[in-house]
N, C-alpha and C positions, 0 to 999 in steps of 0.2 A: 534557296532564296531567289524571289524574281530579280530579274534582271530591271524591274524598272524603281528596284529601290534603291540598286547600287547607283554611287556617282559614275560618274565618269570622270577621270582625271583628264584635265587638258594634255594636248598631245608633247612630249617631251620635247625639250630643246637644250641641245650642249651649246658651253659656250663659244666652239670653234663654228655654230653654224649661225652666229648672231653678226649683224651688218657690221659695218666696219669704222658706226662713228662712236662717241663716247656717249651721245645718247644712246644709241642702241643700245649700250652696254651699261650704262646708268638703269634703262627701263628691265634688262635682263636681271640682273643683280640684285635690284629692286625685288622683283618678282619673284625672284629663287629664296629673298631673303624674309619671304612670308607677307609683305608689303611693307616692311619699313626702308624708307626711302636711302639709299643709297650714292652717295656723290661723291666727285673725284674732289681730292683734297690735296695732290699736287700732281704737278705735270714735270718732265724733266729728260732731256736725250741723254741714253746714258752710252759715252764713248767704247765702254768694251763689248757691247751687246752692240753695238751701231743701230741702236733702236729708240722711238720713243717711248718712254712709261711713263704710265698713269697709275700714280697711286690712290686708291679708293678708301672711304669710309669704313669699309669692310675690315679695312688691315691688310689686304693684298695688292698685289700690283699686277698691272698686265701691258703685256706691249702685243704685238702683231706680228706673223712670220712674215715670210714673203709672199705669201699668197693673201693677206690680208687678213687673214685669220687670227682672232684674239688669245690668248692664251696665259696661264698664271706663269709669272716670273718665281 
């Protein structure tokens, strides 16, 4: 098959190389999730992680390590 029938998939992105705010992560999410919009639906420091989490739409949560990086709880 030629090559100018295939798509092209957009170039892959993990969620640890997405910026560090909850837009970035709202438009990532978004995006992974076929385009149905995605939003955070609570916010909350949680004492034993000594971290913030952001619970999403999705049903998951994510906080950030120490390098800023996001990641599922």
């Amino acid at each position: 098959m030629s090559s100018a029938f295939v798509k092209q998939d957009e170039e892959q992105q993990w969620l640890h190389e997405v910026k560090g705010t909850v837009g970035a992560l709202q438009t990532y999410l978004t995006r992974e999730n076929g385009g149905l919009r995605v939003f955070e639906r609570n916010f909350y420091f949680d004492a034993g992680l000594k971290k913030e989490v952001h619970e999403m739409s999705n049903g998951l949560k994510y906080a950030k390590d120490g390098e800023g990086k996001w990641y599922v709880i």
